[in-house]
C-alpha positions in Angstrom: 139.1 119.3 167.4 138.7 115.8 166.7 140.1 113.8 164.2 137.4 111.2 162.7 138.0 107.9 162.8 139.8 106.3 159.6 138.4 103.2 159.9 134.9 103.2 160.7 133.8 100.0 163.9 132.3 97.5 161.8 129.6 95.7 164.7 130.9 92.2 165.2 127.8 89.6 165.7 127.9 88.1 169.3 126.6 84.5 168.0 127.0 83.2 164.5 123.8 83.1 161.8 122.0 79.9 162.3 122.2 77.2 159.5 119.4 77.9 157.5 119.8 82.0 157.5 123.7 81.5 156.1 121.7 79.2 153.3 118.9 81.6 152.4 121.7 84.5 152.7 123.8 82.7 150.0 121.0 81.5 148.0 119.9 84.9 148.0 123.4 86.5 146.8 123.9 83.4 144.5 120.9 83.8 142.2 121.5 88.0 142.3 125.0 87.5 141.0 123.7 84.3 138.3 120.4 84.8 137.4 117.4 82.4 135.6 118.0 82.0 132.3 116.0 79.8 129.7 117.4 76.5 130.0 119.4 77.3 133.1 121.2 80.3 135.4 124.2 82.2 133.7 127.1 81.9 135.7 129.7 84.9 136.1 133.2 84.7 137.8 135.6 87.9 137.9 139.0 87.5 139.4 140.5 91.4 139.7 144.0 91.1 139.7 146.1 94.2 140.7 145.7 97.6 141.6 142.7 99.9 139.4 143.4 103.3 140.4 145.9 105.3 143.0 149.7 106.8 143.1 151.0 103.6 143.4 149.1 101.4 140.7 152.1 101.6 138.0 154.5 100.2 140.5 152.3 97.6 142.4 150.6 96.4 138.3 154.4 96.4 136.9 156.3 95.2 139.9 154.1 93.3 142.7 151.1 91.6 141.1 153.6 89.3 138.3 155.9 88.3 141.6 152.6 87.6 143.5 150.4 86.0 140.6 152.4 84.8 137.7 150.9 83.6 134.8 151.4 80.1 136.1 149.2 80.8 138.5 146.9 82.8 137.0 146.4 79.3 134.7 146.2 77.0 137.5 143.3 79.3 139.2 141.4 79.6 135.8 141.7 75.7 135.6 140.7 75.4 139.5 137.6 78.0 138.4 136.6 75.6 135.8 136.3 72.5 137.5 135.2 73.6 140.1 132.1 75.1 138.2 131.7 71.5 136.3 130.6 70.5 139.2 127.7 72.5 140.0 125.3 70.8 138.0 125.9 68.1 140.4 124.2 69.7 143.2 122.3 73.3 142.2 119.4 71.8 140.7 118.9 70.3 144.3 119.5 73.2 145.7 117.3 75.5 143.6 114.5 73.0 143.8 114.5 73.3 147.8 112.1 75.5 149.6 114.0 78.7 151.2 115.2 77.4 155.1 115.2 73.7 154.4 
């Protein structure tokens, strides 16, 4: 008897998306994740930091995460989050006002 496979073949692509699919793809993904709201598009940004479930999620949430992400750096990457946000109005409108594939 067989064992199965742990980790399942994930198929590679042979040639990379062209331009304008990678656009509508992210487009696509972008406006599921923030959607049309009035006046705007709500914006939502999760970092998960640590270890949610398993044997080892006391020792990797006490011991490994603050070694790996300290809370200096948990402030510098909200402060990176931030501005880099502040700059969207820059550009989405453009963006949301294109036709899909231009």
């Amino acid at each position: 008897m067989t064992k199965p496979d742990p980790k399942p073949k994930v198929p590679r692509r042979k040639r990379p998306l062209p331009a304008d699919k990678r656009k509508r793809d992210f487009l696509e993904g972008w406006k599921r994740l923030n959607p049309d709201v009035e006046g705007g598009v709500q914006y939502r940004s999760c970092a998960l930091v640590g270890a949610a479930s398993g044997p080892l999620r006391p020792l990797i949430n006490s011991l490994v995460v603050p070694r790996l992400f300290s809370d200096e750096k948990a402030r510098a990457w909200l402060r990176h989050n931030v501005e880099e946000v502040g700059c969207f109005e820059q550009f989405l409108p453009d963006i949301y006002a294109a036709p899909p594939g231009s």
